[in-house]
C-alpha positions in Angstrom: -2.2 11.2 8.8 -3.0 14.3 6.9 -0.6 16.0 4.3 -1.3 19.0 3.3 -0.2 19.9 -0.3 -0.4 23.6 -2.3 -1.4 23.1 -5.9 -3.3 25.9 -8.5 -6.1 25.0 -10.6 -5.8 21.6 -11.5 -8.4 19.0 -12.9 -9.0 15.6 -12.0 -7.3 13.9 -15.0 -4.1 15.6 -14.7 -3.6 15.3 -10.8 -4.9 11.2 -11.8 -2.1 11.1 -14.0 0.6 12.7 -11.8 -0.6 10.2 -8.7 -0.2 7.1 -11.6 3.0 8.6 -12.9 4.2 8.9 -9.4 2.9 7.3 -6.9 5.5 8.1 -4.3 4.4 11.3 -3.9 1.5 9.7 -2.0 3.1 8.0 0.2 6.8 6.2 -0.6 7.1 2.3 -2.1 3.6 2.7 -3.2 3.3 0.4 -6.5 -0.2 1.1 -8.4 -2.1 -2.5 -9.7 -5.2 -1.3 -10.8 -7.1 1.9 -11.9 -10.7 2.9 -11.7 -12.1 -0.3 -10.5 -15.3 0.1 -10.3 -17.4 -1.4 -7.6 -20.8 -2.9 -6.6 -22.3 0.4 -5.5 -19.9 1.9 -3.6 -18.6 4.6 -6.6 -15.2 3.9 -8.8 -11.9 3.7 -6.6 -9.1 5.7 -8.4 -6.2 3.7 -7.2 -5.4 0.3 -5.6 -2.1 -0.2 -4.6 0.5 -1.8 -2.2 2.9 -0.4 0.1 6.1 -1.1 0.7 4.8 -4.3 3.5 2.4 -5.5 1.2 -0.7 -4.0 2.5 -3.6 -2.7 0.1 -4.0 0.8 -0.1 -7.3 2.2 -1.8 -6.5 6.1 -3.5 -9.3 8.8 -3.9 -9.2 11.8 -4.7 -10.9 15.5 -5.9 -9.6 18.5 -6.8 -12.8 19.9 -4.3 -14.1 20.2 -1.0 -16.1 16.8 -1.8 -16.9 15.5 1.9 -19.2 12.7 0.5 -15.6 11.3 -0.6 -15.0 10.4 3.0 -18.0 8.6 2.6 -17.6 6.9 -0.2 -13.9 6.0 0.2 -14.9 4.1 3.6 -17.7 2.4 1.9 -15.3 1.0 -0.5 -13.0 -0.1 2.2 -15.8 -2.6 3.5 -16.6 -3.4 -0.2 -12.6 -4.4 -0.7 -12.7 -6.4 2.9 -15.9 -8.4 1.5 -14.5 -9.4 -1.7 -10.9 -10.8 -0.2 -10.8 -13.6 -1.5 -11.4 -12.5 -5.1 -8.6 -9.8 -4.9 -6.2 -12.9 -3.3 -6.8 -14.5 -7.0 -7.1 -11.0 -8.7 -3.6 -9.8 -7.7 -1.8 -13.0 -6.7 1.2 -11.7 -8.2 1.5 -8.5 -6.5 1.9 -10.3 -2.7 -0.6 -8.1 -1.2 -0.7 -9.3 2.6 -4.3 -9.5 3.6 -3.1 -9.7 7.3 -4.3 -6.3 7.5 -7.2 -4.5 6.4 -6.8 -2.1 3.5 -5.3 1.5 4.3 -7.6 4.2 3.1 -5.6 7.4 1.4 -7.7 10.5 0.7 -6.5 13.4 -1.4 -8.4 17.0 -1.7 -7.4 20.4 -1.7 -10.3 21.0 1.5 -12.6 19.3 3.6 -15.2 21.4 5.5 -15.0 22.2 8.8 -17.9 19.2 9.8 -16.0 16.3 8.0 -12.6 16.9 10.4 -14.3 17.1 13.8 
């Protein structure tokens, strides 16, 4: 799904910190357990969080056209599907239901023309 959302200038720390403030602005029931975790080699992954059902969500996001985002978001779903069973121990307490693989959001203001066909 794509949502399309008007914003001015604004930099990457203060849209992070309206997304962690508010998560439901995202997407609704959304309840953020961890910030920039970095990964293996796959780039830092703003967000993970679980929706209201318990699935994993992974968050990026730019305040750019930034199509290598795409790139790099999917890369880190495969990373976060290889590591399972460290995340089961990780968050435990957050009943994330690994019945289904992560769900991939991506904010920007843009992509170009190539990265939507």
């Amino acid at each position: 799904m794509t949502v399309a959302l008007h914003w001015g200038q604004i930099d990457k720390e203060k849209l992070r910190d309206i997304i962690f403030k508010n998560p439901e602005f995202v997407q609704q029931g959304l309840n953020v357990i961890d910030t920039q975790l970095g990964t293996e080699e796959e780039g830092v992954i703003e967000f993970l969080a679980v929706d209201k059902c318990g699935r994993l969500v992974l968050i990026n996001f730019d305040t750019r056209e930034n199509d290598n985002l795409i790139v790099s978001s999917l890369s880190q779903v495969q990373w976060l599907t290889k590591i399972e069973n460290v995340l089961k121990r990780l968050y435990v307490k957050e009943n994330v239901n690994f019945d289904h693989p992560p769900l991939l959001l991506i904010i920007a203001p843009f992509f170009s023309e190539k990265a939507k066909a």
